[in-house]
N, C-alpha and C positions, 0 to 999 in steps of 0.2 A: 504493500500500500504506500503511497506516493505520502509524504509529509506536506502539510502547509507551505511551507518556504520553498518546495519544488514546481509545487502548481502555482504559487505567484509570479516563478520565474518565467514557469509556460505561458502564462495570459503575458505577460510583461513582453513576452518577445514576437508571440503572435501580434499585440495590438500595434508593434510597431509596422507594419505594412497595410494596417488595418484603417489605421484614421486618415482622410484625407480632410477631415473638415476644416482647416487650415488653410491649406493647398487651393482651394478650389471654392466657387462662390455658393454654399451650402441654401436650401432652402430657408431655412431659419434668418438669414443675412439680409432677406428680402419683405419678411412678416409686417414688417415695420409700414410698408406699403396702402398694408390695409387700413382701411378707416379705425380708429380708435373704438376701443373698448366701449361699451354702453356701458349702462350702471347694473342692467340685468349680468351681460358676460364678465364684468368684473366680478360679481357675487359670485357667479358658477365658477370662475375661476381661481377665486378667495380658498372656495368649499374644499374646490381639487384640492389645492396644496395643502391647505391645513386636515383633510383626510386622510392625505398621504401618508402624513408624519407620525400622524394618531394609528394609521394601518401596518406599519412599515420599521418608525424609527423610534417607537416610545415600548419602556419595557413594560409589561403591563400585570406580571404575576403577583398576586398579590401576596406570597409567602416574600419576596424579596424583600431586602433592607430598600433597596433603589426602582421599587415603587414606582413610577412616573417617571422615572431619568429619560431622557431621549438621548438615543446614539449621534452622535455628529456625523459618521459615516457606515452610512450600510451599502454594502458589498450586496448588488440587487442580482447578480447571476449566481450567489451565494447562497440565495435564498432558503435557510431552514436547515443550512451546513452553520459547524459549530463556527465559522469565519467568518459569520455574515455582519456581525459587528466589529470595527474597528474603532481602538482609544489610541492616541499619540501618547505616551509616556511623559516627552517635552514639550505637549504641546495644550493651550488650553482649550480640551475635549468637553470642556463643564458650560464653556460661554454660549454655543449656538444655543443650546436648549433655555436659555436667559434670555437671549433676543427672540429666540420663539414665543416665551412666557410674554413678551413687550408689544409683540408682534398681534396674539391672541386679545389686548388690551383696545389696540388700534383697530381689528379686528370689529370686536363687539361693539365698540364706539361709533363706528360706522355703519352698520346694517342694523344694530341690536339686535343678532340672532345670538340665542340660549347657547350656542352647541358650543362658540367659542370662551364664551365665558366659564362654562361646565369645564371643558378640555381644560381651561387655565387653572378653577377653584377646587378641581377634584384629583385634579394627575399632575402636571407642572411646579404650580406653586408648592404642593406641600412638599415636595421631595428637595427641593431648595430649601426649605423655612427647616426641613430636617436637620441638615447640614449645618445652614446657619445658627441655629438658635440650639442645637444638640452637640457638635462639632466635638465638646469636649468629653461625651459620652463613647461618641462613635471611632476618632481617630485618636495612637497614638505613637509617637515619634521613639518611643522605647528602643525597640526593635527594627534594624535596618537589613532588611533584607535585598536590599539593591545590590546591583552588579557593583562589584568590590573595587572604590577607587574612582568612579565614577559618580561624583556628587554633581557633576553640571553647576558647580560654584553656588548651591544653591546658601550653603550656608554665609558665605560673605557677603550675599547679595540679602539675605534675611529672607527669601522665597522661604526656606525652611520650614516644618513643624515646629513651632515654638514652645517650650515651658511642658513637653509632655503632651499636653490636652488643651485646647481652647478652644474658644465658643468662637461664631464668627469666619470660619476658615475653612474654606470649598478646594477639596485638591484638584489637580487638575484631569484626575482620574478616581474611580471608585466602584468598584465591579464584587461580583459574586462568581466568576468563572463564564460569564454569560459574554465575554469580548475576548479579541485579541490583542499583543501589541504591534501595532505598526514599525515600531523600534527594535524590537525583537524579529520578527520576520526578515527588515531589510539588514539586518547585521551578518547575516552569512558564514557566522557561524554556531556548533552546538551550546553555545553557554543558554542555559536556562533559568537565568536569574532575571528577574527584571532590569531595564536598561539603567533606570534612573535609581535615586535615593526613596525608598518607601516600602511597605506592609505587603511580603508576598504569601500566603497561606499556603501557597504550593511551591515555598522555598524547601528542598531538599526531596520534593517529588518528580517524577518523568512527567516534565511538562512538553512532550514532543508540537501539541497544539498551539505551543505559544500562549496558550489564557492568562487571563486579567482576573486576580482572582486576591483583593485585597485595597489598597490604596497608597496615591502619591504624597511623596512628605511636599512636593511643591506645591504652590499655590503663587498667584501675580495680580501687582494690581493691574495690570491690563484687566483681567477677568474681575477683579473687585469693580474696576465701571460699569462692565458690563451688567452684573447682579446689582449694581445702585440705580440701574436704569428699569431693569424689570421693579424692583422693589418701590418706586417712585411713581410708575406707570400703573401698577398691583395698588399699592394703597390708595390713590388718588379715585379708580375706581369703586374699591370698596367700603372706603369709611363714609360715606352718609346712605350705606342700603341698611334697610329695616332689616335685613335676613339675620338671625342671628348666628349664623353658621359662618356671613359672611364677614359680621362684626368683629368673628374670633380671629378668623384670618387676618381681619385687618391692625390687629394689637398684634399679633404673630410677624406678620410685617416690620412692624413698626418694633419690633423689638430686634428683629433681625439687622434692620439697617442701624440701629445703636452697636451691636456685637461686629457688623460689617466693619464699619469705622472703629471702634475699639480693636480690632483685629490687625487693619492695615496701620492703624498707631503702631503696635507692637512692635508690628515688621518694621519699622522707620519712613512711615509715612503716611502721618498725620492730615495730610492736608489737601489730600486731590479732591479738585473740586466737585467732580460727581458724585463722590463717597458722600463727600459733605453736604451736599445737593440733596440726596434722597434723605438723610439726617435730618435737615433743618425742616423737609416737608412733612415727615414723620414724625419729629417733637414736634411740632412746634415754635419752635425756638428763632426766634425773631433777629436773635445775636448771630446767630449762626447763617441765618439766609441774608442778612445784608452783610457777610463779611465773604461771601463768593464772590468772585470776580465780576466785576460790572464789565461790560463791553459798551463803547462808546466812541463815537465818531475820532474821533482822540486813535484808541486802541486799535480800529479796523487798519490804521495806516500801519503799525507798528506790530498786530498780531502775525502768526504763521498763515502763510498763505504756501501749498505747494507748486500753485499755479508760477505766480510771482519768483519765488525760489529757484526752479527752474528754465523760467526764460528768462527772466529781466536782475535779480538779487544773487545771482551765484559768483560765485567766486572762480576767477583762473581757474581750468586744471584739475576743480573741485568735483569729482561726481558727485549729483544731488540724486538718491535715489527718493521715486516719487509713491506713493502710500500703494502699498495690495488692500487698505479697506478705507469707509470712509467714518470710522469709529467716534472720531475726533469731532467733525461736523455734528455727530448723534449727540455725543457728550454735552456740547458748545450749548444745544438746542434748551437738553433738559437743563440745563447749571441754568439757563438766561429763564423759564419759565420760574426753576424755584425762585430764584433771585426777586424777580420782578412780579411775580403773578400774569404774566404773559410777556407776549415775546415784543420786545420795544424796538423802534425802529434802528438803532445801531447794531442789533443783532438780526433782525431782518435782514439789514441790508448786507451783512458778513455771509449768511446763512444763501444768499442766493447770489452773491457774487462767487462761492465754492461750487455751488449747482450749478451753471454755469461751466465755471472754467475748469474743473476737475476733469470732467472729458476729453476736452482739449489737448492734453498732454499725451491720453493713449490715442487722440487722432493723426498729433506732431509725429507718431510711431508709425501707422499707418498709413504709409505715403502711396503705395501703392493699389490699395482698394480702401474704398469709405467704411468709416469705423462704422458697424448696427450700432444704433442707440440702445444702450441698457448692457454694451459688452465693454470688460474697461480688463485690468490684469488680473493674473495668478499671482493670489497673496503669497506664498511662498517663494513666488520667483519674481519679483519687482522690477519693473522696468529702471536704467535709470538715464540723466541728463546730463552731459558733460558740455558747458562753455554755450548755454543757451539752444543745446539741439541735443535729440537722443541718440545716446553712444552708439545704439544701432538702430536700421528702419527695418521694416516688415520684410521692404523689397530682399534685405540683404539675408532673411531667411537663416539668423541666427538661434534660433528653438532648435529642441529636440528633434533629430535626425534631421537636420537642414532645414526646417521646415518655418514658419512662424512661431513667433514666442508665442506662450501660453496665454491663454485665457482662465477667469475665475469666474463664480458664482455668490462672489461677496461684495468685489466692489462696487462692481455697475450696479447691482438690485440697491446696493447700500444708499449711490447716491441718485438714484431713482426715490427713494423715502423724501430724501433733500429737498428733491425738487419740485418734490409733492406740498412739501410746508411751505418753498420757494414760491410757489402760484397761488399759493392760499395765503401766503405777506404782499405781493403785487398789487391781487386783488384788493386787500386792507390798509395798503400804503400805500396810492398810487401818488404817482413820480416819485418814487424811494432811488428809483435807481437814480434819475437826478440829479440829487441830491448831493452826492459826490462830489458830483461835476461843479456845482454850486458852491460847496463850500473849498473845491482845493484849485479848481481849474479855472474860475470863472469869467479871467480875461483872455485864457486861450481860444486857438481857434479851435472850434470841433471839428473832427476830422471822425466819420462814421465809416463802424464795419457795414460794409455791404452784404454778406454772407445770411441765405435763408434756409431754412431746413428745406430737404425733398421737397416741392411741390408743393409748399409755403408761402412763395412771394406773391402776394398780389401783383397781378400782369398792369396796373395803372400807381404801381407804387416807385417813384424815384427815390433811390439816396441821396437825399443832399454832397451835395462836396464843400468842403473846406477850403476857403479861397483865400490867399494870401499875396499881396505884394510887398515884395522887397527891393529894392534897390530896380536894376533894369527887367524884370522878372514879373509878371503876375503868376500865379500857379494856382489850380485848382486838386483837393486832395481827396483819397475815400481810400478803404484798404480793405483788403479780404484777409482771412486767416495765414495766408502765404507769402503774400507781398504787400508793398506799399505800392498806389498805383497815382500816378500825376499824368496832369495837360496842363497848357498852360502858354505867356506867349513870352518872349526872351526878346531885347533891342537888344544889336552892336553882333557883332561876330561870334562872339564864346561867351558863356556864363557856367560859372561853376556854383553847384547848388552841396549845401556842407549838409547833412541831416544826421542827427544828433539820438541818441537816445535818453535823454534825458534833458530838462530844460535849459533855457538859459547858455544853450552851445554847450553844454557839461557832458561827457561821457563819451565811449568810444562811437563812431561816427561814419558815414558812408560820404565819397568826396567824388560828385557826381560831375563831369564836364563835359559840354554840350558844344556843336561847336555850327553855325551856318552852312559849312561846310557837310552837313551831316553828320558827324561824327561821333562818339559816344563814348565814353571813357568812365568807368565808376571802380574805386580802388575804395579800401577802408581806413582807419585812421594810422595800421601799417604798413602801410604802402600793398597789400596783396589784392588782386583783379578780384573783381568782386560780377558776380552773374547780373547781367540788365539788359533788358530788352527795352528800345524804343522808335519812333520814329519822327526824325524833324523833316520840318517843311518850309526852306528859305521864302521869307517875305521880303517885303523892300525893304527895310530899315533895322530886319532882324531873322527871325524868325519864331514857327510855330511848333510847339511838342504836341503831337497828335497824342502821344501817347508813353507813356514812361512805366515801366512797372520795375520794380527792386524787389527780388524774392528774400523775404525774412533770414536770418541766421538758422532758424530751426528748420531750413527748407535745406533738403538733403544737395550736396555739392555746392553750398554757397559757403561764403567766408564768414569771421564773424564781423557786426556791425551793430545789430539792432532786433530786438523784436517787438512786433507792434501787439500789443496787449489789453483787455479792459482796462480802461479808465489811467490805461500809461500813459508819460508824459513826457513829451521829446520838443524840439523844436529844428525850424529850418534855418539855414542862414544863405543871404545872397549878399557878398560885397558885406561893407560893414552891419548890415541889416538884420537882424536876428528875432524870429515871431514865433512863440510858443506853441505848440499844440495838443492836446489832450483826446487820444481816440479810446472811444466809448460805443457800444450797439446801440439801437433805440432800447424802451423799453417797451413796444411792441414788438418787437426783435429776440430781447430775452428771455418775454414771455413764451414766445413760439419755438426757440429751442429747448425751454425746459418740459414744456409739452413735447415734443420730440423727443427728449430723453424718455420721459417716465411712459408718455401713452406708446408711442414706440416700441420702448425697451420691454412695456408689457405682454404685444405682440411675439417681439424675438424669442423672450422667454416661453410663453404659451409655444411658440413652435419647438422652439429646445426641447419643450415637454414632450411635444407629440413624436418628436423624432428619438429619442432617448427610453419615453416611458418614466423618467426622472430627471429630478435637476442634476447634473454630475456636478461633482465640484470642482473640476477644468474640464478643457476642452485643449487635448494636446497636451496635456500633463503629465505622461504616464512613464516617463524616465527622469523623472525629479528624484527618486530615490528608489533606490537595488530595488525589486520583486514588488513595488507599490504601484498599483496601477490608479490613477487618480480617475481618469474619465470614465471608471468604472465604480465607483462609490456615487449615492446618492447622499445629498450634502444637506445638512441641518440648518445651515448658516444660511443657505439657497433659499427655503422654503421661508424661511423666518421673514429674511430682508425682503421679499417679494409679495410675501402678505402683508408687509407693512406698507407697501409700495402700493398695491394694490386700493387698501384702504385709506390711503390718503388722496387716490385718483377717484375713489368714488367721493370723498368728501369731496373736491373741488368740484367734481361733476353735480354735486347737490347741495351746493353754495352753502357748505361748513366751511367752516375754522376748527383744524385739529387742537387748537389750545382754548378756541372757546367751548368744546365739548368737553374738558376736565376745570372741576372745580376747584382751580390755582389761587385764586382770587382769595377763597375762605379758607384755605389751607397755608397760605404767606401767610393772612394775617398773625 
């Protein structure tokens, strides 16, 4: 009989000739096509996936200590083999079932059907609130039955089991023998000890299965956000229902996110704002929700942007890699509701400037076919940015077996949620996007993206252009994601146009030279030829530029100079003359990309379904690690971020507000 780690190797080496969906323009690539979701097909679609998970990835025996746990990956050709559930050792296996729990929340808030509220108060929640509020009964740090020597730093880092027993502390595994390890499998050889530091009950037995049969001494606050978001989401729902089943829960909550934050104190880290966030909404405590971070027109200039970071803020030389999820936006959302009792407009406007341009980066990657809305990267394998362009493009076909990098099932559904609360701040703030412009650019010239989703533009809609004179020079401006594009008229023989990325002639610069003679010359601010297309047209006293285009930095074979970016700030210069400009979308324009992502991306995904039978959790993953086939796991994280995606396209569909359907308001006070 063939062991586990033989037949992983088999799928592993068949699926390599197996997937072209990479390669080739997959039906799925095109779903997007289709008219948007109704509020009917989004409910049936809602139903799918959170049936799925409840059919498929939640353990449901009721002799088990793990009750309700959901697997993060089921191995769905496994189905009913002792293999068919996978736990990562190092990884946290505990979070997706957390954003499912968040997910169920969003869920019932939007249709008010029973079934996702039940699935959350009768299977989900309590097998957390377990853990949480039990921790110190159920795990303890005694006994190390990990692979010897192999701590994974947890102890310097304070991950560790602390003090024996605490309350408060979710590892990032917890089994009864009913899983495998991922860590174990691709290690390739006979050790049968568990990979990591923690509790193995089949230490010193023939574990040729690889099982999971015990728990990890790790734990992270990456996953403490995660459990501060369901627990925030959970209580919010259940403390004003009359049920008293649900009352119980919701002191059970509320006592959990006290042992939460007492727990990441211990570790050496007192103070992450979501910890703190689900806290202050839980006590009560009035001290505690105004000393979370305020975000304010102020902070959006100065906070993390990874958009920004990687075209316009990096550094020489520096690789920026750019996020596999969009956890941070999620975090951002709940900390600014506790803070505030909804969401104010400097956080609006943070919140849909990321929904936005977060795509953009995995489209800078996809130069050779258009990125589907709703596909962004494989959180384990990150894209990244080097000098304002990505280290690699699609075309160059750097992934697994030549082929394109990976895709995920985390990020794009993630910031698909985004830009669900994105269109539902638009709608609540209109001109927010503005606003910016107003307060940092206001005497620049506006210089508009032209770019519209698929079959978006109004056929009677002009882009403005950006009109500037300088010295012998008028120019007229507008730019697309790729280039910067000018016409314009030029007196005298030659005109050299300087363009800047930053204002005020400051930053490195493109050094454009035009000449009567037709001639066309554009170098950057070190002297290297730089990619331009244009065409002049001698007049009597000058000439005309029909047309001038300058392809961005992050456009594959160009040099560096510039990239043009939301709400960036650059300026031109002719002769001593020098005039600011600030390019910005409409925000009719914003809006219709962020609908493109979310109604779109819900499209792509419903065909992922139909073509898969599951969500995978990549697409082209399947040699990230020895005998792990990832396009062959159905993904927890998948289903979670897409029902919450989901339920915020039906609230815009039926002109809700996700933050005015939770009772923020009397829970700040």
């Amino acid at each position: 009989m063939k062991t586990l780690f033989a037949v992983f190797l088999g799928v592993a080496a068949a699926i390599a000739a197996e997937n072209t969906d990479l390669d080739r323009d997959p039906a799925w690539a095109q779903a997007h096509l289709k008219a948007p979701m109704t509020a009917d097909e989004t409910r049936a679609f809602m139903k799918r996936l959170a049936q799925f998970v409840f059919d498929n990835h939640m353990k449901r025996d009721a002799k088990s200590a793990q009750r309700g746990m959901i697997y993060e990956y089921f191995h769905v050709e496994r189905k009913g083999q002792v293999d068919q559930f996978m736990q990562g050792e190092g990884l946290d296996t505990m979070h997706d079932g957390a954003w499912f729990a968040a997910a169920l929340v969003h869920a019932h808030r939007a249709t008010g059907d029973k079934f996702y509220k039940e699935l959350l108060t009768q299977w989900v929640l309590p097998f957390y609130l377990k853990m949480l509020n039990h921790g110190d009964e159920l795990f303890t740090s005694e006994r190390n039955d990990g692979r010897p020597g192999n701590d994974r730093g947890w102890r310097g880092s304070k991950e560790w089991l602390l003090q024996g027993r605490e309350k408060g502390f979710v590892p990032y595994w917890w089994d009864d023998g009913g899983s495998v390890s991922l860590d174990m499998l691709s290690r390739r050889d006979k050790d049968e000890h568990v990979n990591f530091a923690g509790r193995n009950e089949l230490a010193g037995q023939p574990n040729p299965d690889r099982r999971l049969s015990g728990y990890s001494f790790g734990s992270s606050n990456h996953m403490a956000q995660d459990l501060a978001v369901m627990l925030e989401a959970a209580w919010l729902l259940l403390k004003d229902s009359i049920d008293p089943a649900d009352k119980t829960l919701a002191a059970e909550v509320a006592e959990a996110a006290k042992n939460l934050q007492d727990c990441r104190a211990r570790h050496g880290s007192p103070g992450i704002p979501a910890v703190r966030a689900a806290l202050a909404i839980t006590s009560g405590d009035a001290a505690i929700r105004k000393a979370l971070p305020a975000e304010t027109w102020k902070s959006i200039g100065t906070g993390r942007s990874d958009y920004r970071r990687a075209l316009y803020d990096f550094k020489p030389g520096e690789p920026v890699t750019i996020p596999g999820f969009a956890d941070d936006q999620e975090y951002r959302y709940y900390v600014a509701l506790a803070r505030e009792g909804t969401l104010a407009e400097p956080a609006a406007f943070r919140l849909i400037y990321d929904s936005l341009t977060l795509p953009m980066l995995y489209s800078h990657y996809s130069d050779d076919a258009p990125a589907p809305p709703g596909i962004n990267v494989f959180d384990l394998a990150p894209y990244k940015f080097v000098d304002g362009k990505p280290a690699d493009y699609r075309s160059d076909r750097k992934g697994p077996s030549k082929r394109p990098r990976q895709i995920g099932s985390r990020m794009g559904p993630q910031i698909m949620v985004c830009c669900g609360w994105a269109l539902q701040a638009l709608r609540a703030y209109p001109g927010i996007w503005e606003e910016r412009c107003r307060r940092e650019a206001s005497q620049d010239v506006r210089v508009h993206f032209d770019e519209f989703p698929v079959a978006g533009k109004p056929l009677d809609e002009m882009t403005p252009l950006g009109s500037v004179t300088l010295s012998n020079a008028t120019l007229r401006l507008v730019s697309s994601r790729a280039k910067l594009r000018m016409d314009g008229e030029c007196k005298g023989d030659a005109t050299v146009i300087n363009i800047f990325n930053r204002p005020d002639a400051h930053g490195s610069h493109a050094v454009v030279t035009l000449g009567k003679d037709r001639t066309v010359r554009a170098v950057n601010d070190k002297g290297e030829p730089l990619v331009v297309e244009a065409e002049i047209v001698p007049t009597r006293d000058g000439f005309k530029i029909s047309y001038l285009h300058l392809p961005y930095t992050a456009m594959k074979g160009q040099k560096a100079w510039a990239n043009g970016i939301e709400h960036g700030r650059c300026s031109v210069q002719v002769g001593d003359a020098t005039r600011n400009f600030c390019l910005a979308s409409s925000e009719r324009q914003v809006a219709m990309w962020l609908e493109h992502e979310l109604a779109g991306g819900l499209r792509t995904w419903e065909a992922i379904f139909d073509k898969y039978g599951y969500i995978p959790t990549g697409i082209g993953c399947h040699s990230v690690l020895p005998g792990v086939v990832w396009d062959k796991f159905s993904d927890t994280g998948g289903y979670a971020h897409l029902l919450s995606a989901a339920a915020q396209w039906l609230m815009y569909l039926e002109k809700k507000t996700d933050w005015e359907t939770r009772p923020l308001s009397s829970a700040a006070k």
